[in-house]
PLY file of the C-alpha trace (Angstrom):
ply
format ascii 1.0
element vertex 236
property float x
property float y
property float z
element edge 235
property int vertex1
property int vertex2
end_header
16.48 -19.50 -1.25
17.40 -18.22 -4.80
16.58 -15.07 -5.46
16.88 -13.67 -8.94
17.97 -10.02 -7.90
18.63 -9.01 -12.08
14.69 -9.57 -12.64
14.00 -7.51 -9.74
15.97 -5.02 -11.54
14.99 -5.17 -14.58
11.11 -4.62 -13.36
11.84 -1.23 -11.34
14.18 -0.63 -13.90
17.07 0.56 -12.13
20.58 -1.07 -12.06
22.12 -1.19 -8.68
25.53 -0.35 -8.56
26.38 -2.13 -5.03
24.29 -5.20 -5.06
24.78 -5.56 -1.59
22.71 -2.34 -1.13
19.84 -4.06 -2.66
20.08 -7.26 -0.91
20.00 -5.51 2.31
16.89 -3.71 1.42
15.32 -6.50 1.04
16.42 -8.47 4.02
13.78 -8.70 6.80
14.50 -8.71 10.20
12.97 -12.33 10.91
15.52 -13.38 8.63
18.36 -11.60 10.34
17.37 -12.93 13.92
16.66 -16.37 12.62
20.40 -16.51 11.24
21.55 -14.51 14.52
23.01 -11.48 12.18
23.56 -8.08 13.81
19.91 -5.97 14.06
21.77 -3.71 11.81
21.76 -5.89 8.35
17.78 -6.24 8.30
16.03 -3.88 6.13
14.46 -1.45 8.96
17.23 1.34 8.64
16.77 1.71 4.74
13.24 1.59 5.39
13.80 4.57 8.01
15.81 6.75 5.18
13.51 5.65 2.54
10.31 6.62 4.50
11.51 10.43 4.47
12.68 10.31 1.10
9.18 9.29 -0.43
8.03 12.26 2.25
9.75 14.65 0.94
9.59 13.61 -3.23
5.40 13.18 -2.91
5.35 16.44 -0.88
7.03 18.18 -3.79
5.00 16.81 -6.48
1.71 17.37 -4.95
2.70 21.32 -3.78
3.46 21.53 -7.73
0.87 19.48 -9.14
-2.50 20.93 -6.89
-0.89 24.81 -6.57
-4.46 25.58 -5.00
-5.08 23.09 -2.30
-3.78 24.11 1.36
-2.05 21.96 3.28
-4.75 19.76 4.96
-5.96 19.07 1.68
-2.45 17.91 0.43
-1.39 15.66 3.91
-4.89 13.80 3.67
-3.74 13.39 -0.54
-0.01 12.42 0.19
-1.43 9.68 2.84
-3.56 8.15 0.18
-0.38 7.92 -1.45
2.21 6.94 0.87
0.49 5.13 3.62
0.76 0.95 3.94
-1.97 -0.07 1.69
-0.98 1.95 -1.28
2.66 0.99 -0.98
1.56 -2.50 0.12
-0.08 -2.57 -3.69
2.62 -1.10 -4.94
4.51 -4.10 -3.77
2.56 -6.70 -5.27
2.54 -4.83 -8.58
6.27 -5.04 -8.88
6.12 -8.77 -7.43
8.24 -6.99 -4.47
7.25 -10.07 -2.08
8.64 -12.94 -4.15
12.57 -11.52 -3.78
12.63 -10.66 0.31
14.64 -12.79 2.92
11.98 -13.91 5.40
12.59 -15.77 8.87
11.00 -19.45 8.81
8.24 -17.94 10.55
7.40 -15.39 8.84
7.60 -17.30 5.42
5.21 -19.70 7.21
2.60 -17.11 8.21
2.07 -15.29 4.36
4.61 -12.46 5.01
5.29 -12.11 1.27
2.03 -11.09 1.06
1.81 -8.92 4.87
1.14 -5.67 3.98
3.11 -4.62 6.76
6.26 -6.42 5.17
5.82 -4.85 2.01
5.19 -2.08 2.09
8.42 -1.11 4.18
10.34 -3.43 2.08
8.98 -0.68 -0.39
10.43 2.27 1.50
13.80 0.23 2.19
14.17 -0.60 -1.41
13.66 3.39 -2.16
16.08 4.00 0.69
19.02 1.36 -1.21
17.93 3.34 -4.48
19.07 6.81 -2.85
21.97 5.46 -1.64
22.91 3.95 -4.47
22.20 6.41 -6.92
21.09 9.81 -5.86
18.39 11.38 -5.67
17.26 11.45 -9.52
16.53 7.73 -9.53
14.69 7.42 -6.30
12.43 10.21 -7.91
12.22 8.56 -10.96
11.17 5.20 -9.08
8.83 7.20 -7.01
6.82 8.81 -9.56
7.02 5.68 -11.81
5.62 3.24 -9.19
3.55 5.62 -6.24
2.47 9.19 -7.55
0.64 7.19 -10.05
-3.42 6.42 -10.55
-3.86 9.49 -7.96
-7.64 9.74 -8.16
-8.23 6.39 -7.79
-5.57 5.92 -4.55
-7.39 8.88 -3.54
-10.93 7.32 -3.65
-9.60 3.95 -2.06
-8.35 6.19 1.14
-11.61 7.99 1.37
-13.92 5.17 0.54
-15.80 4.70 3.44
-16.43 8.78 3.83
-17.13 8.86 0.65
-19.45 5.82 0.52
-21.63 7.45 3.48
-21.20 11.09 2.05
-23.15 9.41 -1.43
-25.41 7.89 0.61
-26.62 10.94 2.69
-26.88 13.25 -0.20
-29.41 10.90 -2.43
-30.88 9.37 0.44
-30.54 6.18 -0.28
-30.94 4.36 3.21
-28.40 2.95 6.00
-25.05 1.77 5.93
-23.81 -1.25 7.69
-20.73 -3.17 7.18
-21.19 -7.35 8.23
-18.54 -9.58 9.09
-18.65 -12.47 6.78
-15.37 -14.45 6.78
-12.96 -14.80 9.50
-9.88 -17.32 8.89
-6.50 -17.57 10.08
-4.61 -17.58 13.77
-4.38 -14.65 15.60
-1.47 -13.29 14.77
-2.41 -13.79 10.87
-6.35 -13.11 10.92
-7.98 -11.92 6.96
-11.20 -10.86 7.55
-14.19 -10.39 4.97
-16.88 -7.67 4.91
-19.98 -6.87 3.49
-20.68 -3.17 2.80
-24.69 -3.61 3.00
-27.54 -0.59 2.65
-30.53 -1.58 4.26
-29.95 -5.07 4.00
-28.58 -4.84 0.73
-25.37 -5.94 -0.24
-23.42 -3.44 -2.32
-19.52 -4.19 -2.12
-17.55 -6.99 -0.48
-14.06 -6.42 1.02
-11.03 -8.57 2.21
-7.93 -7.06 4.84
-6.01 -8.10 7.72
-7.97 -5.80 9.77
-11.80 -5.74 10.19
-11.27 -1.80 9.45
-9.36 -2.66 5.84
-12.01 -5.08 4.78
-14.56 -2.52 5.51
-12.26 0.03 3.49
-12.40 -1.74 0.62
-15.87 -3.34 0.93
-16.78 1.05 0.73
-14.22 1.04 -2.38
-16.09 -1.69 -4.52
-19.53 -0.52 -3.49
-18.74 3.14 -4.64
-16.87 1.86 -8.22
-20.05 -0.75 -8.35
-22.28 2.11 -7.81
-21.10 4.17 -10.27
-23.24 1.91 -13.00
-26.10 1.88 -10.58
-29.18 3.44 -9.03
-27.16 4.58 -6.12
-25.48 7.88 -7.48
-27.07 7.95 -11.24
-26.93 11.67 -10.51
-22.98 11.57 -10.37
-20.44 11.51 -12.94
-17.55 9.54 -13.08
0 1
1 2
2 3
3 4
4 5
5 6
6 7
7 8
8 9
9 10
10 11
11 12
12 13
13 14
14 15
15 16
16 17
17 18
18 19
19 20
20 21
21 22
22 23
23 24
24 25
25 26
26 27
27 28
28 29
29 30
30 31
31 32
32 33
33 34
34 35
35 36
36 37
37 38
38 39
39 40
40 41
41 42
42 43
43 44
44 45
45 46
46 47
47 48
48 49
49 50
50 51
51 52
52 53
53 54
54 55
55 56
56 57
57 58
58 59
59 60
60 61
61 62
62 63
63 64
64 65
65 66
66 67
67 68
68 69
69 70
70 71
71 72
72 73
73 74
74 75
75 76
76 77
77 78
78 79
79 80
80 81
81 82
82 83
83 84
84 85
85 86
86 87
87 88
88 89
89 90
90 91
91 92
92 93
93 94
94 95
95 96
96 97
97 98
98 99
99 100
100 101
101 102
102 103
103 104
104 105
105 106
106 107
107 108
108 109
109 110
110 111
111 112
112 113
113 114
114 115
115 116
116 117
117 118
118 119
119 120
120 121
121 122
122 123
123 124
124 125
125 126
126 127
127 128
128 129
129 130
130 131
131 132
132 133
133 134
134 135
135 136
136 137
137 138
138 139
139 140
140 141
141 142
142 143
143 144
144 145
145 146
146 147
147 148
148 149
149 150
150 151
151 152
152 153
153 154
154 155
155 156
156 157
157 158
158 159
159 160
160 161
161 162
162 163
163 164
164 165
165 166
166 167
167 168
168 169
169 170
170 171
171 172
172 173
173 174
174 175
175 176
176 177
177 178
178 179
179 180
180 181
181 182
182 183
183 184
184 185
185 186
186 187
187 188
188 189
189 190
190 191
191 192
192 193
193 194
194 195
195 196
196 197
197 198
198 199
199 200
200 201
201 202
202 203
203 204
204 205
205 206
206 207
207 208
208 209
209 210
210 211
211 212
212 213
213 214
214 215
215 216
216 217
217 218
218 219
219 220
220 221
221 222
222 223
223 224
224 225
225 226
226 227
227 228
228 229
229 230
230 231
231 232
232 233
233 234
234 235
């Protein structure tokens, strides 16, 4: 596979000094055990380093940014941040899954599009940034592609809390959540869900986990919501 690693580049926008640093990060371990490499030249060590970089960098800018929030407050805010679906996203903003080196299998079962995949090939590619370059760019990557859109990342994280926290407060009925769509093999199952209040459908959802499609069947219902009956008492 070809993999143009200068466009990668030039979309993070960050030059890599040792280009064998970024090729590693993005190096998966199917693709290591498919070509019978040592466990050490797939991805999962950056992804180790980068995971407590991106701790420690969103720890520091939410401390500074919310000065008044204690710290349950900020570890339920940094999650919203730094957990896999908001890195996953991340991932497919910068087109992250189009430059990794997959395993057969894993190329045949949609992993440039597993969230799972991603979104440590995120924390590995901030991992090779470190390395490469100190700490200034991996902050500079960091607050460019992840402490960005907070409220909203936020409101994704909480959605289904929030969804049944509306719903209590102007009485508006029952939540359910229906399983509509089920496709794919086991190992590779996307499931769809309908967020529904007494019977009514109010936000639809897709994940790889009944529990994400619900997630974000709660997200679209509250944004949908927002121009509707359901919370005309609430401002944006």
């Amino acid at each position: 596979m070809s993999v143009n690693l200068k466009e990668l580049e030039t979309v993070i926008g960050y030059k890599f000094a040792s280009r064998q640093l970024l090729t590693h990060a993005l190096t998966h371990s199917s693709y290591t055990n498919d070509r019978k490499m040592d466990k050490s030249m797939c991805n999962e060590r950056l992804e180790f380093l980068g995971d407590a970089i991106l701790e420690m960098i969103s720890s520091e800018h939410l401390y500074n940014l919310y000065p008044d929030k204690a710290e349950g407050e900020l570890t339920k805010l940094r999650a919203s941040l730094v957990s896999e679906k908001p890195l996953a996203n991340v991932a497919a903003g910068i087109g992250l899954g189009k430059y990794l080196f997959l395993g057969h299998g894993e190329e045949r079962t949609g992993g440039r599009t597993r969230d799972s995949v991603t979104s440590d090939a995120v924390e590995a590619l901030l991992g090779a940034i470190y390395l490469d370059g100190g700490m200034e760019p991996a902050k500079k990557f960091v607050q460019t592609f992840i402490l960005n859109d907070i409220e909203n990342k936020q409101l994704f994280h909480d959605s289904k809390t929030l969804l049944q926290e509306l719903i209590q407060k102007y009485h508006k009925g029952t939540l359910k959540y229906e399983l509509v769509k089920e496709e794919g093999p086991d190992h590779d199952k996307s499931y769809g869900m309908n967020a529904m209040i007494d019977g009514q459908i109010v936000g639809y959802g897709e994940g790889r986990t009944k529990k994400a499609a619900e997630q974000e069947a709660a997200y679209n219902a509250i944004k949908s919501v927002k121009d509707h009956s359901l919370n005309s008492g609430i401002s944006d």
